[in-house]
N, C-alpha and C positions, 0 to 999 in steps of 0.2 A: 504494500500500500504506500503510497506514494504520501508525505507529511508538509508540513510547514514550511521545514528545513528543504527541502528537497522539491519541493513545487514551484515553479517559479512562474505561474500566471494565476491572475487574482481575478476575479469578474465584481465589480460590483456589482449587487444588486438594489436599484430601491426599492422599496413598500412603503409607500406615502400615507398610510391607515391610517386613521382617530376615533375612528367609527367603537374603537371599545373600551378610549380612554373617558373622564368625565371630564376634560381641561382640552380646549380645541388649540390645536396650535402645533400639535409633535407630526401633524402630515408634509411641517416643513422641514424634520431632520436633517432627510437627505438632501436637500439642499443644502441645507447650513454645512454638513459634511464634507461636502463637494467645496463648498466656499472657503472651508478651513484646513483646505489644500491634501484632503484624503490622497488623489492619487499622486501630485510630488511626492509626498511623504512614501510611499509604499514605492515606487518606482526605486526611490534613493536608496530603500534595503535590495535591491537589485529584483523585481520582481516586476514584469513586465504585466501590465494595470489595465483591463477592458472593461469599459463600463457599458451595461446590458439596458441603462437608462431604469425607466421607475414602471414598474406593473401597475395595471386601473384599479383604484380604488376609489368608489364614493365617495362624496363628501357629507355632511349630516345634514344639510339643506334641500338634499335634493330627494330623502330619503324618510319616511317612517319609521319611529324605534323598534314600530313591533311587541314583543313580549318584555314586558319590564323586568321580567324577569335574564331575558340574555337581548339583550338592547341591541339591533342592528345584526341579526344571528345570520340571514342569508348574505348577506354583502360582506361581512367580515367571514364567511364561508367561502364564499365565491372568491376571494382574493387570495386565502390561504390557499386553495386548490390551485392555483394559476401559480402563485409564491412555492407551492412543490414540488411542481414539475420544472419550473425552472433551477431548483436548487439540485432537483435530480440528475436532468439535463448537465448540468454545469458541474457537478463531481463525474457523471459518468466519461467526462469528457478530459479530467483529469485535471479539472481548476479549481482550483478552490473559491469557493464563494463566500463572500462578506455582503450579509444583508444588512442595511442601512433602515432603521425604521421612523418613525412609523411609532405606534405604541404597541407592548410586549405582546398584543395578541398573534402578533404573526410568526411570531414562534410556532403556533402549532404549523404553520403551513412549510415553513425554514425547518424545523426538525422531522416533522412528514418526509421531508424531499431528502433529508440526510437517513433516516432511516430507510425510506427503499433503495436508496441506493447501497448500503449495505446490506440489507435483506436479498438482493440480486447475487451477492456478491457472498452470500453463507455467512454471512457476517453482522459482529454488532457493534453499535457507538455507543459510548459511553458521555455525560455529560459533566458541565462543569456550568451552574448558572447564577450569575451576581445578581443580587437584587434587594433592597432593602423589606420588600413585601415579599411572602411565602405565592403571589399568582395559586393559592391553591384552592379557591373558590370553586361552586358549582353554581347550578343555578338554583339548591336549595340553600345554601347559605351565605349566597352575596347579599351584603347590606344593601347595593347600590345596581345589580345587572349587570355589571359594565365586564365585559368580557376580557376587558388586558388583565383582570382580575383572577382570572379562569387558566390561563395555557400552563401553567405547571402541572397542574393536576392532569386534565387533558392530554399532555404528552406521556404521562406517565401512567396511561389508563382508567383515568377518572372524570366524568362530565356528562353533558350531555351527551346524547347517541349522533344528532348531528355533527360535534364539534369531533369524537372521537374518529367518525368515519372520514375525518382529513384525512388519516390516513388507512391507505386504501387494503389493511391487512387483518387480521384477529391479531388481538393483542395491544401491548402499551408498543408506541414508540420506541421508548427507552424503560430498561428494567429500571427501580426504584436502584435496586442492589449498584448500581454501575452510572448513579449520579448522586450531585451533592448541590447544594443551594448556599452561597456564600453570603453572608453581610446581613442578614434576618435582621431589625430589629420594630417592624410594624405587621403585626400578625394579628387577625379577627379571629376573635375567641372562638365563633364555628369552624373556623379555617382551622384549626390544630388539630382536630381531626383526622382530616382529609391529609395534612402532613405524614401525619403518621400512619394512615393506611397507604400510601404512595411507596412508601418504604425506603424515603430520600436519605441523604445524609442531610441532617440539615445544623449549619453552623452561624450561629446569631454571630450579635456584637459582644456579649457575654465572654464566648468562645476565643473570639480574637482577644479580648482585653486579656485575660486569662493565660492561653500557652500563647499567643502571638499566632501571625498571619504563615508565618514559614513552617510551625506545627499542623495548622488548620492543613492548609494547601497540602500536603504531604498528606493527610489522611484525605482528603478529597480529591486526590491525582490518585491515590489508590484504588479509591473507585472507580473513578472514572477510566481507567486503565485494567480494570477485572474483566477477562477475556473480550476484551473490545477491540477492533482493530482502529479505530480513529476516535478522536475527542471534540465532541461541538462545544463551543463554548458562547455564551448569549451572553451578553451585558448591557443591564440596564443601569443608565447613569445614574440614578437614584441609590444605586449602591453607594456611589462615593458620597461622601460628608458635603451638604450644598452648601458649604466656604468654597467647595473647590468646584462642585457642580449645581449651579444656582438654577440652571436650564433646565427642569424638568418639570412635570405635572402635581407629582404626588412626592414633595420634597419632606424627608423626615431628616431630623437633625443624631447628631452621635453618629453619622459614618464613617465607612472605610477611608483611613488618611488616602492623601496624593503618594504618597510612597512604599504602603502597603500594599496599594491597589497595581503599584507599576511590579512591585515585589513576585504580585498572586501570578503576573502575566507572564513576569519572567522564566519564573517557574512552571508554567506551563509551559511554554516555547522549549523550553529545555527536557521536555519528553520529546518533542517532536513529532507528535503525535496529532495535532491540532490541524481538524480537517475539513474545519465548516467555524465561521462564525457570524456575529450578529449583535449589533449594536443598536439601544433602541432608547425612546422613552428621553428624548432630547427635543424640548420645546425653546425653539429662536424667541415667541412671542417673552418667556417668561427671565431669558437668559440675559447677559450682561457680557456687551458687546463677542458675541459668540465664543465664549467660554468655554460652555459644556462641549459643543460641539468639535471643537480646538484639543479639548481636554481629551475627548474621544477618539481623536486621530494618533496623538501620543500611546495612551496604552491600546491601540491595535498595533501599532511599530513596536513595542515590546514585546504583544502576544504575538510579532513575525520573527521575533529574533534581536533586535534591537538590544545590543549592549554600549553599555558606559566606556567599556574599555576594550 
């Protein structure tokens, strides 16, 4: 299997979604992205840089919520199916893909597309996901419907039956056993749960404060590395502490420092394992003079390799 280290074409991908955040504004990520020089930056690790441009998505004006219970469920459906095959497409073709978002719900469609590609392939992936919220909502216990609330659970076999048939197999995406959820510290009391039947690893800010980010990582690369032949890894800004990433929708305060967070990446880069990612949940409207999204471009140069020395 061909890794990080050893791949040397990137595809961006957009997914311009909002459709399942509550804060309109993160369907300009991938712009802001793009504007804070994503492909220089990836080029300059030597990595020749094709961008696939941004898949259709909705916007909430033109569109019906639907069940308040899973707000916008066919269009935030309809995007991920489109968001799969394109991420399918673009591993089977030996590229690695960096999905740009969007809010976290397109994860299910970004890790759909990474699972059958190993699933073709007698193979499994294993995960690695930052995030200051557990995403492990269903639609019986979201306070609010909003579906960026939903795709962890979802990816890991838990949700609705629509959301679950993103992808297109029996079973979870990704086993519980062979992922980990890094930076926890805004979790809904029904949500813990659904945590724990998922069967994640999951490491708050507790965890970090406690053994440190290079202990965490180390038990969550072992996961993510248990019979798995490649590693997705999803980052939602909102993991980082909003001193350093102010640009997001759903900001909680006490997160992962600036050099923790380059810390988790580096260490990942250095399995070489890292075969799909995705960066999300970067709102321009909310950010301060493009920040988050700048901020975004540095730790994916790290999670490609990017050393100090």
């Amino acid at each position: 299997m061909t890794t990080a280290r050893t791949k040397k074409k990137i595809r961006i991908i957009g997914a311009p979604l909002d459709l399942g955040a509550g804060h309109r504004g993160v369907d300009m990520g991938p712009s802001a992205f793009r504007v804070a020089g994503i492909h220089q930056a990836v080029r300059h690790l030597g990595f020749a840089v094709e961008d696939f441009g941004d898949i259709e998505a909705h916007v909430a004006e033109t569109r019906d919520p639907g069940n308040p219970h899973l707000k916008y469920l066919k269009e935030i459906r309809a995007t991920c199916v489109t968001l799969r095959n394109v991420v399918t497409r673009t591993m089977d073709e030996g590229v690695l893909p960096v999905v740009l978002g969007g809010d976290h719900s397109i994860a299910m469609g970004t890790i759909a597309g990474v699972a059958r590609h190993f699933r073709r392939r007698k193979e499994k992936p294993g995960l690695v996901w930052f995030d200051a919220h557990a995403d492990a909502n269903t639609e019986h216990t979201s306070p609010t419907g909003n579906i960026h609330g939903m795709p962890m659970a979802v990816c890991l076999g838990l949700g609705a039956k629509e959301l679950l048939s993103i992808y297109d197999a029996k079973g979870p995406m990704i086993d519980g056993e062979r992922a980990a959820i890094i930076g926890l510290r805004s979790v809904d009391l029904k949500e813990r749960a659904n945590v724990a039947q998922v069967g994640i690893g999951a490491f708050t800010m507790r965890h970090i404060d406690e053994h440190g980010m290079r202990a965490v990582m180390e038990a969550a690369i072992q996961r993510a590395l248990n019979g798995t032949a490649g590693i997705h890894v999803s980052i939602d800004l909102d993991a980082v502490d909003p001193e350093e990433a102010p640009g997001v929708g759903t900001p909680s305060p006490g997160g992962i420092g600036y050099r923790e967070m380059h810390l988790a990446l580096e260490m990942l880069a250095d399995t070489e394992r890292v075969a799909s990612v995705e960066l999300v949940e970067v709102n321009p409207v909310l950010d301060r003079a493009n920040q988050t999204a700048k901020l975004g471009v540095e730790l994916l140069c790290s999670l490609l390799g990017k050393k100090i020395l």
